[in-house]
C-alpha positions, 0 to 999 in steps of 0.5 A, a space after each residue: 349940057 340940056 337934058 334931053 327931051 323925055 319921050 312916050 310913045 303914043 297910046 294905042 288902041 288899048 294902053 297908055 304909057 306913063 314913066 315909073 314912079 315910086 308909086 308903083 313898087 307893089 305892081 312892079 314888084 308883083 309882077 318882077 317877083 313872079 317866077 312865071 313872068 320872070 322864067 328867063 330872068 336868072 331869077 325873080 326880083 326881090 322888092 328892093 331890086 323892083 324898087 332899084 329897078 325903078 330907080 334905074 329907069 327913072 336915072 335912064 328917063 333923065 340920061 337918055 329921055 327914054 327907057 321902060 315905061 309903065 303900060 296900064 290900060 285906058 282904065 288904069 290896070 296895070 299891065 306891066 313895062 316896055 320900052 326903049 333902054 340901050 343894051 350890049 350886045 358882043 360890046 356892041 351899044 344897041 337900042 332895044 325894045 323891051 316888054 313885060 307883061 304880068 301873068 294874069 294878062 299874058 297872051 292877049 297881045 298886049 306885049 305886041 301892042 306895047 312894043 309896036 308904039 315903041 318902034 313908031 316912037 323910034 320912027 318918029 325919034 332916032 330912025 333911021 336905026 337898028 333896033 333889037 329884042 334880046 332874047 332867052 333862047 328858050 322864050 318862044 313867047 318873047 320871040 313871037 312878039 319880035 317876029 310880029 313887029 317884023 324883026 329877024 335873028 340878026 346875031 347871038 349875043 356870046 357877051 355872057 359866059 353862062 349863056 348865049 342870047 338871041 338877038 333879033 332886029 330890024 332896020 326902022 325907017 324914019 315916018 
């Protein structure tokens, strides 16, 4: 069986995307260690989970050709990670579009940005298909970005027992 194709979405006006590499623990781990950032994560990441974190991406970059990628401006700052991984939904496998962004560079936009090259990407590659956001039901930031690419609650999420996730979607048409 051929690996498949490793993909990046396109750059945008402000950011590139680049897949994970060991290199980048002290970034991943500043940012998935900040309760702030983390706030709707049952808790902030350790090191060793920032470091398994990027070993699960990297294992999804070889099964699937996609997952979260490192976004850094066209400078090299780090911004944080977004991008495509395959979730459960009610036991359901769904593609979502997933973003972080580290404290210092919140509400600038760049979540919207990000996850807007992600959708092109899933135009160009797998439409026509649902692609999802799930969502803490309290994180009205997160929500917003889903809103702004055009998606709509299309389901909650009752998979979990200790909480209920809103799922938000739309139907992505090949460009």
């Amino acid at each position: 069986m051929n690996a498949p194709r490793r993909l990046l979405p396109e750059p945008t006006d402000r950011l590139v995307f680049r897949e994970m590499t060991e290199n980048d623990l002290d970034a991943m781990a500043d940012m998935l260690g900040d309760p702030e950032v983390m706030t709707f994560f049952p808790a902030p990441k350790t090191r060793d989970e920032s470091a398994e974190w990027i070993t699960r991406m990297q294992q999804r970059y070889r099964e699937h050709g996609h997952g979260l990628w490192v976004i850094e401006t066209h400078d090299g700052d780090f911004v944080g990670d977004c991008g495509l991984t395959w979730q459960s939904v009610n036991d359901t496998p769904v593609l979502e579009v997933g973003y972080h962004v580290r404290r210092a560079m919140q509400r600038q936009g760049y979540a919207t940005e990000a996850a807007r090259a992600c959708v092109e990407l899933v135009a160009r590659e797998f439409a026509p298909t649902l692609l999802t956001a799930i969502i803490h039901p309290a994180n009205d930031p997160s929500r917003r970005v889903a809103e702004n690419l055009g998606m709509t609650h299309i389901d909650d999420d009752r998979a979990h027992p200790w909480i209920v996730r809103t799922v938000m979607g739309m139907q992505v048409a090949p460009r």
